[in-house]
TORDRENKOL-114493 format. One record per residue: x, y negated, z of N, C-alpha, C, CB in turn; residue number from 1; residue in one letter. Coordinates in Angstrom, 2 decimals. Each point is the difference from the previous one (the first is absolute). Last residue first. Glycine has a CB too. Layout:
<atoms>
ATOM       nX       nY       nZ      caX      caY      caZ       cX       cY       cZ      cbX      cbY      cbZ    n  res
ATOM        X        Y        Z        X        Y        Z        X        Y        Z        X        Y        Z  NUM    a
...
</atoms>
This chain:
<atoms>
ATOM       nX       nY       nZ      caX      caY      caZ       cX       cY       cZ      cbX      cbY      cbZ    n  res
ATOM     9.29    -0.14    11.94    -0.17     0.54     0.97    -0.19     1.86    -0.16    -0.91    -2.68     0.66  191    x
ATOM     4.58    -1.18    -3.51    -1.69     0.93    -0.01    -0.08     0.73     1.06    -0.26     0.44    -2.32  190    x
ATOM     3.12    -5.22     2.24    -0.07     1.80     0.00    -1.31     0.28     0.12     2.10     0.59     1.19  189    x
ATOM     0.93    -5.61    -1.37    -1.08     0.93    -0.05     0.45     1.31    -0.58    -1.58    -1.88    -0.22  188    x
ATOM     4.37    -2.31     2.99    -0.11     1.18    -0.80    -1.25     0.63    -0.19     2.04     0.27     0.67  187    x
ATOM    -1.08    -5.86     0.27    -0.18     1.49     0.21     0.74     1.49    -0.43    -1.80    -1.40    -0.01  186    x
ATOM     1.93    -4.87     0.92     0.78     1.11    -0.35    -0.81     1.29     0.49     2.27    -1.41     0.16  185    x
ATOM    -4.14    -3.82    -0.05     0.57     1.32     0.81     0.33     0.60    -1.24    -1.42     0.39     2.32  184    x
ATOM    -1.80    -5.08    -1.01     0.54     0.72    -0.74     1.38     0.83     0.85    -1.11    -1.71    -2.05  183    x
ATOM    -3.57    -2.08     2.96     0.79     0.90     0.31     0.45     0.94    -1.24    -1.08    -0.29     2.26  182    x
ATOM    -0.91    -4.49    -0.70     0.44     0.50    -0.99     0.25     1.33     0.90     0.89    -2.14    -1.68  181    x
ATOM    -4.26    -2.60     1.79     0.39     1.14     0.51     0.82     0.62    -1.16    -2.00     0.19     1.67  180    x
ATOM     0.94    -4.70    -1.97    -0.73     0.37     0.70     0.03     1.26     0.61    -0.84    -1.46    -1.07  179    x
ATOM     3.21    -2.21    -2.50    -0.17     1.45     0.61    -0.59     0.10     1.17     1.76     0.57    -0.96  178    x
ATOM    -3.57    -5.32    -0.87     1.49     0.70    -0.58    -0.21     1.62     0.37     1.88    -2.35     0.59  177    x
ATOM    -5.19    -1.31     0.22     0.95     0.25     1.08     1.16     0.79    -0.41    -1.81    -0.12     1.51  176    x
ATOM    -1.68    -1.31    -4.70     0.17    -1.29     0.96     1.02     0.50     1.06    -2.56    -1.04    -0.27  175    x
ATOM     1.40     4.65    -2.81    -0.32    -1.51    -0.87     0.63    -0.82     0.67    -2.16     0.21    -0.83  174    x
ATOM     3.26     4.92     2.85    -0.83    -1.26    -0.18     0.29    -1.52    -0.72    -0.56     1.26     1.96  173    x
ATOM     2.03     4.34    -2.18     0.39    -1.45    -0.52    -1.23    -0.79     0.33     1.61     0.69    -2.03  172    x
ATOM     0.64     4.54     3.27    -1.49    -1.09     0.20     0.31    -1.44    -0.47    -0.88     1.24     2.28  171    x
ATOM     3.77     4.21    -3.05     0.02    -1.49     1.01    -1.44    -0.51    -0.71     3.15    -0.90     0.40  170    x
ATOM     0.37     5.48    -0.45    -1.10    -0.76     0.11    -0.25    -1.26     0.00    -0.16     1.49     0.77  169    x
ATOM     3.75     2.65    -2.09     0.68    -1.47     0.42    -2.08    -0.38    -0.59     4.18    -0.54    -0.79  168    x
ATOM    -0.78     5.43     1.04    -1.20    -0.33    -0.44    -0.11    -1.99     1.28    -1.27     3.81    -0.86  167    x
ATOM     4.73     0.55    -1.78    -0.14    -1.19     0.80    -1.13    -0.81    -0.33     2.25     0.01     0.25  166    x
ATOM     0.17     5.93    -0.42    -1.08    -1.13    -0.59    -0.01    -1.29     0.87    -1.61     1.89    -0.88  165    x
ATOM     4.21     3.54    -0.22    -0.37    -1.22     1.10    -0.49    -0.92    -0.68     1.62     0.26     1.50  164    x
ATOM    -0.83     3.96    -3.60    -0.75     0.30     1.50    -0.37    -1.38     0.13     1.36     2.04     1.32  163    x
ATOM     1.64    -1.44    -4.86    -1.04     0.92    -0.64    -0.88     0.20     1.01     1.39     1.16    -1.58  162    x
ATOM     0.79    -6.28     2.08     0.32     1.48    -0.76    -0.48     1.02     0.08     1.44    -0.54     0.06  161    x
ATOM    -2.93    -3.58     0.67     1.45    -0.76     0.52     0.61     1.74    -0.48    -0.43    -2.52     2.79  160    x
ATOM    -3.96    -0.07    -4.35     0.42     1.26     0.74     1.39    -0.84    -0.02    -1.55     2.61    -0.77  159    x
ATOM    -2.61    -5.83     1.46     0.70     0.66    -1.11     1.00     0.84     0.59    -0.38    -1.82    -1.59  158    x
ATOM    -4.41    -1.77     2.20     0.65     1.42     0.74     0.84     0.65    -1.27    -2.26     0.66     1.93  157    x
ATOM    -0.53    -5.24    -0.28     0.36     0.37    -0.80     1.22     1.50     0.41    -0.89    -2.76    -1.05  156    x
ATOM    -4.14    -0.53     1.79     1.07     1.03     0.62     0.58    -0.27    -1.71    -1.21     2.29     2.46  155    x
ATOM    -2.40    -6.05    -0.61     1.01     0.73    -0.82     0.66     0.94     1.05     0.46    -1.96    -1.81  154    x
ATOM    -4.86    -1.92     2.44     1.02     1.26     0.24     0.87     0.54    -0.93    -1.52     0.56     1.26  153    x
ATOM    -1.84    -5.35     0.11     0.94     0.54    -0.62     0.77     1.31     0.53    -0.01    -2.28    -0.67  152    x
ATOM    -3.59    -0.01     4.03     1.43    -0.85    -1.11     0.28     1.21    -1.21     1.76    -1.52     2.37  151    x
ATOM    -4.77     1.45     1.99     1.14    -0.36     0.30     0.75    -0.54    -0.87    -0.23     1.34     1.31  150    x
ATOM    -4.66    -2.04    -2.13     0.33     1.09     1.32     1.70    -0.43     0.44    -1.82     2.50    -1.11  149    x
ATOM    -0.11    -4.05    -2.81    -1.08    -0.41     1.08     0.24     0.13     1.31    -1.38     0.53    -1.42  148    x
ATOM     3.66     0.52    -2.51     0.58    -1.63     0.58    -0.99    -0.19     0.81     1.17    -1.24    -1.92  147    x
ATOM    -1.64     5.33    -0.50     0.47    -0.29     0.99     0.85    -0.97     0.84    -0.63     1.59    -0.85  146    x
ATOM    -4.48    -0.17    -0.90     1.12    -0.72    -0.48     1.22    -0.15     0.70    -1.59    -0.98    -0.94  145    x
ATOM    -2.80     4.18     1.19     0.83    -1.01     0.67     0.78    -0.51    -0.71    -0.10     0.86     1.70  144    x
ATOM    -4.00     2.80    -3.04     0.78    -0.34     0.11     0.67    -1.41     0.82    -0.65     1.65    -1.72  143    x
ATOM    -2.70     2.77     2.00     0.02    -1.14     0.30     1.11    -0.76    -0.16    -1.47     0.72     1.14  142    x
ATOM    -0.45     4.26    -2.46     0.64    -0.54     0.25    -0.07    -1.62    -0.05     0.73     2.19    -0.41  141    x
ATOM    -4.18     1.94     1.01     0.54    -1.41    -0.30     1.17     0.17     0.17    -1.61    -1.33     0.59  140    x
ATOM    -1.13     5.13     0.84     0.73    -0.03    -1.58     0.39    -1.62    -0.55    -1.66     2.36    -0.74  139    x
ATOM     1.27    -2.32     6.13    -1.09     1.25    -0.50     0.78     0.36    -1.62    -2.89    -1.12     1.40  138    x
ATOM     5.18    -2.70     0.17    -1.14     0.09     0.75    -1.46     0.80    -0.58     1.23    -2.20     0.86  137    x
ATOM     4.56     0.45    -0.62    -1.05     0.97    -0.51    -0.83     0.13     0.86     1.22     1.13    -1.22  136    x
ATOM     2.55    -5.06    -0.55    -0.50     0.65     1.82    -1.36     0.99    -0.92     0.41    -2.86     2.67  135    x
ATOM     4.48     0.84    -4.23    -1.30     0.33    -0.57    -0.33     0.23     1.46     0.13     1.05    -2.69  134    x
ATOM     4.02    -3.86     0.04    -0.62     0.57     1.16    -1.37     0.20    -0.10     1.58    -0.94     1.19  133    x
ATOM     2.13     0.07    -5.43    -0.83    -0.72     0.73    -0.23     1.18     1.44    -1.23    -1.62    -2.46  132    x
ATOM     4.81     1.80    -1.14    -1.16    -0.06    -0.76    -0.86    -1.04     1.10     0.16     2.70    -1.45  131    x
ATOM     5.39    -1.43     1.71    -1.69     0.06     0.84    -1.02    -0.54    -0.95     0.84    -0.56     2.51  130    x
ATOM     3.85     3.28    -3.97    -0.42    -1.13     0.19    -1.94    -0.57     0.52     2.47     0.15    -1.83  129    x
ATOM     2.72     3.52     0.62    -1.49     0.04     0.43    -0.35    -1.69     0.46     0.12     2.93     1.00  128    x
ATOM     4.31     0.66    -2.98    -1.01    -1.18     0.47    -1.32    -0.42    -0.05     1.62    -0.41    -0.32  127    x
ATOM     3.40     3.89    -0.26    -1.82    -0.20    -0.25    -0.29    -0.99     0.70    -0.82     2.20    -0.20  126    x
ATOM     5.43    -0.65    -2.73    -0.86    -0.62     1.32    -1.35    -0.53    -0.44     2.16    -0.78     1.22  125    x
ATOM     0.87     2.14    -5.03    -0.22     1.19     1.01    -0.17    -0.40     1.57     1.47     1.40    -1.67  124    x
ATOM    -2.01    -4.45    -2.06     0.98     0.42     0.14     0.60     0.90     0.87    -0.22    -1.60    -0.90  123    x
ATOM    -4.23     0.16     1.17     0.75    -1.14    -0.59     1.50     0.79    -0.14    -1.52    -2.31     1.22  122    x
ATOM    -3.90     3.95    -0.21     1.49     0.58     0.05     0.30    -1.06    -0.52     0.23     2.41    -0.18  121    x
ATOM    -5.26    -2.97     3.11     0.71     0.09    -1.55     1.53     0.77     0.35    -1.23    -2.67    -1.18  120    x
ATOM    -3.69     1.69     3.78     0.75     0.56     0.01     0.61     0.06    -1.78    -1.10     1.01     2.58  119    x
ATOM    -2.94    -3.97     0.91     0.85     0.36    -1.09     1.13     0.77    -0.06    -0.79    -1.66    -0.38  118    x
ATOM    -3.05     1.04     4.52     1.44     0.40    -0.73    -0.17    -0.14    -1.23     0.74     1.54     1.41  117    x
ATOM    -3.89    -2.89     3.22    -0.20     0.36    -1.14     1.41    -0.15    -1.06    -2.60    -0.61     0.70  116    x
ATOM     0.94     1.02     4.62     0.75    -0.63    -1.07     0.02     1.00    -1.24     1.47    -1.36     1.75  115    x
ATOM    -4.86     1.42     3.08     0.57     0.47    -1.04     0.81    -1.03    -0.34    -1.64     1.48    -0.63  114    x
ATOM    -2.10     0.09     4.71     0.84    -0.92    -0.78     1.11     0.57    -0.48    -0.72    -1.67     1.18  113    x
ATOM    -2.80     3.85     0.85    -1.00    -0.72    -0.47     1.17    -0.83    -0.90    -2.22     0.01     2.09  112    x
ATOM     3.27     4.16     0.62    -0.90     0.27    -1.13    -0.83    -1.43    -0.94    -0.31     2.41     1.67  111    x
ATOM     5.78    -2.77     0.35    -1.41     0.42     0.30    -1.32     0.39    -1.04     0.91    -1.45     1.78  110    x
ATOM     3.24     0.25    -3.63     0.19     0.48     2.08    -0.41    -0.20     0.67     1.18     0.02     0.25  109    x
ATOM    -1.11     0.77    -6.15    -0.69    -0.27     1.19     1.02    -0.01     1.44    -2.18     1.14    -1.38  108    x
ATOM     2.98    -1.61    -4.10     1.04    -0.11     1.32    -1.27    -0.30     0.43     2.77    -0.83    -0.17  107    x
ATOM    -2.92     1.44    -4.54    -0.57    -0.40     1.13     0.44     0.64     1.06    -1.67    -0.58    -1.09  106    x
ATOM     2.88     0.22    -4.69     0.13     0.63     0.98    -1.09    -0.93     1.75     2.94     1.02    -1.81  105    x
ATOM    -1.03    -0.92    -4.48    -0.90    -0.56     1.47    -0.18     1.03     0.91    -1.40    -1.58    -1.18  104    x
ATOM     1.94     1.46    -3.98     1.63     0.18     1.00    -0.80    -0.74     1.69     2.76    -0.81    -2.66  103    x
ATOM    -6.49     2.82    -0.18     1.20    -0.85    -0.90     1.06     0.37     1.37    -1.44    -2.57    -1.84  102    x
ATOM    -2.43     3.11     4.81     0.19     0.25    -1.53     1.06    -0.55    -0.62    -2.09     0.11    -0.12  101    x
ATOM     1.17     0.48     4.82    -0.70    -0.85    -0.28    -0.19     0.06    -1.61     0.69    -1.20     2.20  100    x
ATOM     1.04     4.97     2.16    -0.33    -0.04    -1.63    -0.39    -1.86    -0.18    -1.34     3.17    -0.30   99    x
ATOM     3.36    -2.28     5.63    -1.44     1.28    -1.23     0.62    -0.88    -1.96    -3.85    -0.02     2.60   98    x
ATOM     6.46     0.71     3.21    -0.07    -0.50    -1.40    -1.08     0.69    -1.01     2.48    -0.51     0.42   97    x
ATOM    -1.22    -0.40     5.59    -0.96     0.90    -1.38     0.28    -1.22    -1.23    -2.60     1.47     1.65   96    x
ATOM     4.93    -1.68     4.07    -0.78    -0.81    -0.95    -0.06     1.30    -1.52     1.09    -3.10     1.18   95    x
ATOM     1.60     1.45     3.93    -0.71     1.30    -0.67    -1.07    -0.86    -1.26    -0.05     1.98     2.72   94    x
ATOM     4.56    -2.59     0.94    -1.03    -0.55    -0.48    -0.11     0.48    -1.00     0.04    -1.62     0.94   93    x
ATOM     2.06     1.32     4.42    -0.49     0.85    -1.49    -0.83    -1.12    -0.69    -0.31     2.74     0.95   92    x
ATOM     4.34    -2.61     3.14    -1.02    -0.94    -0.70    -0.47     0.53    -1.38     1.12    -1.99     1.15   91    x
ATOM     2.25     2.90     3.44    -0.30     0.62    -0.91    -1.26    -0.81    -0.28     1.25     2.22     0.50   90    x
ATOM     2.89    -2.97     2.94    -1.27    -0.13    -0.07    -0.40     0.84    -1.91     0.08    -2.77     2.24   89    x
ATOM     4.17     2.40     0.00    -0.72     1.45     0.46    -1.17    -0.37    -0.57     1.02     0.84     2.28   88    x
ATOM     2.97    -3.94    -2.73    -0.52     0.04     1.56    -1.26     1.45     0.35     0.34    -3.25    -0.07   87    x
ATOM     1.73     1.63    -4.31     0.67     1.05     0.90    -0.25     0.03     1.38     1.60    -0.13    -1.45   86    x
ATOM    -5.34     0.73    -2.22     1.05    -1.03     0.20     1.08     0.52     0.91    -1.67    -1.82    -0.32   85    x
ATOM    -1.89     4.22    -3.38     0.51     0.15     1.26     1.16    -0.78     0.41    -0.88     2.02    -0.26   84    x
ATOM    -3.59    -1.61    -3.24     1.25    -0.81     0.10     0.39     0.47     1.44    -0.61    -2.22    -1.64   83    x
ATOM    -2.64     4.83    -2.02     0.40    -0.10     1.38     1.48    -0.95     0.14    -1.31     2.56     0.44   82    x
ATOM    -3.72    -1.40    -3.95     1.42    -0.79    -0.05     0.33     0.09     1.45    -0.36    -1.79    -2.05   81    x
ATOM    -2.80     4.48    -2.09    -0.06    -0.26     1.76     1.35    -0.85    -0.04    -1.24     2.55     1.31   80    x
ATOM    -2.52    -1.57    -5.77     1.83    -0.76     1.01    -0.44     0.20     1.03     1.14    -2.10    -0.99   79    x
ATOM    -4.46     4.53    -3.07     0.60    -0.41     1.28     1.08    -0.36     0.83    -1.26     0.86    -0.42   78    x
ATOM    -2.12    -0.22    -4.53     0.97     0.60     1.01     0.49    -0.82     0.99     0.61     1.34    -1.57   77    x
ATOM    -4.93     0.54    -1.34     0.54    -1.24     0.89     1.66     0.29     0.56    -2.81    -0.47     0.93   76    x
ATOM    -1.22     2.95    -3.41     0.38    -1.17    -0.80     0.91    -0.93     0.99    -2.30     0.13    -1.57   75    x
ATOM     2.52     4.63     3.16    -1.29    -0.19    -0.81     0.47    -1.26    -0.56    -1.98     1.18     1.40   74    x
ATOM     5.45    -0.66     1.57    -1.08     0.77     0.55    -1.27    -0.19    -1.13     0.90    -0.40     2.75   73    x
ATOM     5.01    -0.50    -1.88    -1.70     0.05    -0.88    -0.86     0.77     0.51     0.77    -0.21    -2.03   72    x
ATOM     3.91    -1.90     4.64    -0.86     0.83    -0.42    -0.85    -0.08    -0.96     0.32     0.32     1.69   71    x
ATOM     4.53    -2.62     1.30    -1.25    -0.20    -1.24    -0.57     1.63    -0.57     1.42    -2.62    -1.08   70    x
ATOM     1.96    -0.19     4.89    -0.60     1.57    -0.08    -1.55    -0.53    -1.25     0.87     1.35     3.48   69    x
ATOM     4.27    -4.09    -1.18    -1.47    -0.12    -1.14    -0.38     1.40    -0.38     0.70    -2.30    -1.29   68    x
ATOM     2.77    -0.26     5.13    -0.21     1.01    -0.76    -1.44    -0.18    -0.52     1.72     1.43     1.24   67    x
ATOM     2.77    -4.48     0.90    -1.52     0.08    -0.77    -0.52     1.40     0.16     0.57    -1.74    -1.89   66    x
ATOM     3.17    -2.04     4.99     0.10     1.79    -0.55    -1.70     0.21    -0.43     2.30     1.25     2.14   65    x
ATOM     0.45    -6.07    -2.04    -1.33     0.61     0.61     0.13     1.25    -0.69    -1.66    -2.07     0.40   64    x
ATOM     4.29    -2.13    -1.08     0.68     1.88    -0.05    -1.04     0.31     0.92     3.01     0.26    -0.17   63    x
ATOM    -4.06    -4.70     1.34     0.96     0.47    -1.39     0.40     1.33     0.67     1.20    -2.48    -1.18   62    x
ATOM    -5.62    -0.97     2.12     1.33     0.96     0.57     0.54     0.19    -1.65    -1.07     1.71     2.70   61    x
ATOM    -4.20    -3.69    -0.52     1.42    -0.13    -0.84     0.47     1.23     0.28     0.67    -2.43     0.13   60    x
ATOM    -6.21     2.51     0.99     1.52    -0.11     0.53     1.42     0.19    -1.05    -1.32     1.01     2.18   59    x
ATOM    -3.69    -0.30    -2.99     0.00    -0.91     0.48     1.41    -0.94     1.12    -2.49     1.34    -0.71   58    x
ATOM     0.59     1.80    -4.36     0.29     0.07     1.24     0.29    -1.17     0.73     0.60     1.92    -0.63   57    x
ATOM    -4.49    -0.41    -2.79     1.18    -1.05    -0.06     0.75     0.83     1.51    -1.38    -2.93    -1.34   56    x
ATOM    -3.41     3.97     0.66     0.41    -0.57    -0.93     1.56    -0.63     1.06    -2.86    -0.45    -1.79   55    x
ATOM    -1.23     2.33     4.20     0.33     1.12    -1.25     1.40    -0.30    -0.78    -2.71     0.22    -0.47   54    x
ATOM     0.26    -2.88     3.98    -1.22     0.52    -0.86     0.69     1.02    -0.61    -1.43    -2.04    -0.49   53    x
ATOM     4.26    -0.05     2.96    -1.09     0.34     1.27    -1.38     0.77    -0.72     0.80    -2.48     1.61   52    x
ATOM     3.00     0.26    -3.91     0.55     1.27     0.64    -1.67     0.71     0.77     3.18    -1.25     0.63   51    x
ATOM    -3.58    -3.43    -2.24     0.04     1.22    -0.65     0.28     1.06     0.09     0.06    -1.06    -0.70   50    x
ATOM     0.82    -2.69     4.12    -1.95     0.68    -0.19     0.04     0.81    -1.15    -1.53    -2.17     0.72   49    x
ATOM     5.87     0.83     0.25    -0.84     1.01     1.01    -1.20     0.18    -0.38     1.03    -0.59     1.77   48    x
ATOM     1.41    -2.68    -4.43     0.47     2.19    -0.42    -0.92     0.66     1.35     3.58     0.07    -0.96   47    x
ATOM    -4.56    -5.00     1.15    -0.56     0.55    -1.15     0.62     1.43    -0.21    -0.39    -2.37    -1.00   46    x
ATOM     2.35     0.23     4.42    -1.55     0.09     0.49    -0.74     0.59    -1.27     0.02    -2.22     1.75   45    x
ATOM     5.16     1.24    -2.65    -0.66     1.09     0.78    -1.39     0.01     0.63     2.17     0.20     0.35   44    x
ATOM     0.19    -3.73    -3.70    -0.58     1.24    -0.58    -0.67     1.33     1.13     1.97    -0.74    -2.02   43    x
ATOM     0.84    -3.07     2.34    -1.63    -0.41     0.41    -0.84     0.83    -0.70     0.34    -2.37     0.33   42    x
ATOM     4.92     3.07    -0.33    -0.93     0.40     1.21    -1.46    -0.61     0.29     2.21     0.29     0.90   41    x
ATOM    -0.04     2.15    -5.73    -0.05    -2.05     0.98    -0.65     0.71     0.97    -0.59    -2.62    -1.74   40    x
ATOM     2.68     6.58    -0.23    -1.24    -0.70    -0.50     0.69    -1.08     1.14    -2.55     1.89    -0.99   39    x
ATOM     4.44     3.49    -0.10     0.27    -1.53     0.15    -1.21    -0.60    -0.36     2.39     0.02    -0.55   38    x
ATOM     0.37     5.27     1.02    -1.57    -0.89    -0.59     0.31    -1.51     0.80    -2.30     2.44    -0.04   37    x
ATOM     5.14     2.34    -2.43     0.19    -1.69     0.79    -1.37    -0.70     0.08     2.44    -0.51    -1.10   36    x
ATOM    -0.83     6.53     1.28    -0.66    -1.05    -0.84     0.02    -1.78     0.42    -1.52     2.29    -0.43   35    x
ATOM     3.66     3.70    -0.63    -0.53    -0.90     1.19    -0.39    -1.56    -0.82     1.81     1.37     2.22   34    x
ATOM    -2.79     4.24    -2.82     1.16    -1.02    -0.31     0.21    -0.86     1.05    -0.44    -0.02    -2.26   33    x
ATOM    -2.74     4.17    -0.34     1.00    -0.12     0.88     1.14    -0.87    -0.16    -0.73     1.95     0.33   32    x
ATOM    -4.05     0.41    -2.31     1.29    -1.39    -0.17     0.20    -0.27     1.20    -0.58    -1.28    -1.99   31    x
ATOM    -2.28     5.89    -0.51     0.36    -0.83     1.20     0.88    -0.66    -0.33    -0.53     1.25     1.48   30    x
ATOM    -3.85     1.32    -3.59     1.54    -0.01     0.05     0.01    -1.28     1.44     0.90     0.68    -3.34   29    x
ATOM    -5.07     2.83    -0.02     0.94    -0.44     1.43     1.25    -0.30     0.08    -1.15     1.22     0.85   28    x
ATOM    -2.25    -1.35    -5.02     0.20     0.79     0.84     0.67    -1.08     1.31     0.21     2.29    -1.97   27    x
ATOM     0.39    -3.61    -3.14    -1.25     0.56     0.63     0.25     0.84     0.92    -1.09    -0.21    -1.75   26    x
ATOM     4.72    -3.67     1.06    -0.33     1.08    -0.82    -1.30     0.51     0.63     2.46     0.58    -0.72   25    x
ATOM     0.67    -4.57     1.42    -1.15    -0.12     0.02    -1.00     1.22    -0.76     0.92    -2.48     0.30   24    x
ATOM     3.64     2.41     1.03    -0.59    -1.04     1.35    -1.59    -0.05    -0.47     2.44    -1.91     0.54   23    x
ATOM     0.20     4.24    -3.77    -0.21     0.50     1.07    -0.41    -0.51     1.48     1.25     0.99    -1.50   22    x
ATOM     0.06    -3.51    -1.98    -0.99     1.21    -1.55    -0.54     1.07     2.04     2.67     0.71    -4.26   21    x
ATOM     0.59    -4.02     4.37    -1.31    -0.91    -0.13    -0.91     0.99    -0.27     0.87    -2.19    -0.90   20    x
ATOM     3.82     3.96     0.83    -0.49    -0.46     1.44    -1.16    -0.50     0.21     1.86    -0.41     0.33   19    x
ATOM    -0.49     1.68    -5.05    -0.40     0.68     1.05    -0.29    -0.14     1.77     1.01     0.83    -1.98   18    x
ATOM    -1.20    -4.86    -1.87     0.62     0.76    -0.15    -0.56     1.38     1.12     1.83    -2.05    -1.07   17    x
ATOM    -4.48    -0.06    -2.56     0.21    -0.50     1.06     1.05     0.91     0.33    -2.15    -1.09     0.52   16    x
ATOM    -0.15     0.97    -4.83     0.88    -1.23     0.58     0.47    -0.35     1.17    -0.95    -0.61    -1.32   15    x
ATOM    -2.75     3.29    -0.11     1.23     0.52    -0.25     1.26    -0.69     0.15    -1.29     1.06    -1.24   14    x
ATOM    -3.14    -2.58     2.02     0.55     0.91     1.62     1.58     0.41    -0.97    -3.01     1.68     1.71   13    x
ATOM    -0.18    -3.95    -4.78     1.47    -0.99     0.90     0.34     0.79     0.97    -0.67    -2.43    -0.11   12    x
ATOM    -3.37     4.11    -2.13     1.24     0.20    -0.82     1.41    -0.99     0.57    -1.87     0.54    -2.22   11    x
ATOM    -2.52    -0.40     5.32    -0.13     0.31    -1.06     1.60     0.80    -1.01    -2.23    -2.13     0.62   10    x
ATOM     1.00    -0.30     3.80     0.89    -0.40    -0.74    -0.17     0.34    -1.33     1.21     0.02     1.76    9    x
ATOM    -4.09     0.85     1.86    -0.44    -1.48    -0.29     1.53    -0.04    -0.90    -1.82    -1.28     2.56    8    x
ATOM     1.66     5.77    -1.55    -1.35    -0.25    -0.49    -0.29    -1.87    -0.64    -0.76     2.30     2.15    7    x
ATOM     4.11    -0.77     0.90     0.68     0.67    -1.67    -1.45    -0.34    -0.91     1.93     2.66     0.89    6    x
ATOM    -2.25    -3.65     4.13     1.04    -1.16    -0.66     0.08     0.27    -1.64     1.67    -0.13     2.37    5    x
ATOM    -4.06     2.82     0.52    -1.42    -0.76    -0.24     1.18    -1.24    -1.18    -2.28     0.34     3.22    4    x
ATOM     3.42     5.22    -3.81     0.07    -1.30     1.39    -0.98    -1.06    -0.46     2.76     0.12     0.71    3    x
ATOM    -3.11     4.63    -3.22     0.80    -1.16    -0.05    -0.27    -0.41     1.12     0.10    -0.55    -2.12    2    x
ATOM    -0.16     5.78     1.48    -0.83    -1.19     0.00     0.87    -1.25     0.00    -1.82     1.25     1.21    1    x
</atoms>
């Protein structure tokens, strides 16, 4: 079976190299790494109340030890995310990718709120770019604009060789600039 990524890539998955081809292959795998998260500190009352719904993590750090347990289960597959700092504390964050059509994708983390994905290959890195924020309500989707909400998203994720991969997030607000980033070094493996 194809992945929900090989599916929104169509004929560009071939273009991707093997570390990308397997971080995001159908089935069970795991990324193992560590990761830098950073945001403006008038940014923290706003990461808590999202953390608190599902969305975003809510605490910095550098070289944060990651692991990413991704599953499919029927049309959905599934990120679990475990940041383990070095003080011990541990901070998950869990969130479902479904189908939207064409190269599009929807990042739920929760059953009601979403980001909505463009997914392209530029020279064997994938990138992805925020379409908009959706809140689902019954078969609606409800769209957001996202200069409404936080700003602008981009990933961009490229292999570093036939295992390891560098994946670099961030939130561009219009009026307040970066707004949240986190990016990391993995290894993915088929579970």
């Amino acid at each position: 079976m194809k992945s929900l990524m090989q599916t929104a890539l169509g004929a560009d998955w071939q273009q991707l190299p093997p570390a990308l081809q397997t971080h995001y292959r159908f089935g069970t795998t795991i990324d193992d790494g560590y990761m830098d998260i950073e945001y403006p500190r008038f940014m923290q009352p706003c990461l808590s109340l999202l953390h608190a719904i599902g969305a975003l993590v809510d605490r910095g750090g550098r070289q944060i030890a990651t692991v990413v347990d991704k599953q499919v289960v029927g049309e959905r597959q599934y990120w679990r995310r475990r940041m383990t700092y070095p003080d011990g504390r541990v901070i998950r964050f869990n969130s479902f990718w479904v189908a939207a059509g064409g190269n599009q994708l929807i990042e739920f983390v929760n059953p009601l709120l979403g980001l909505q994905m463009a997914a392209h290959v530029e020279d064997g890195r994938l990138h992805y770019r925020g379409v908009r924020f959706v809140v689902k309500l019954g078969h609606l989707l409800l769209p957001i604009p996202e200069w409404l909400v936080l700003g602008h998203t981009s990933i961009v994720e490229e292999a570093l060789d036939e295992s390891r991969f560098r994946m670099d997030f961030r939130i561009t607000h219009p009026l307040f600039g970066q707004v949240f980033r986190y990016a990391g070094e993995f290894t993915a493996k088929a579970g």
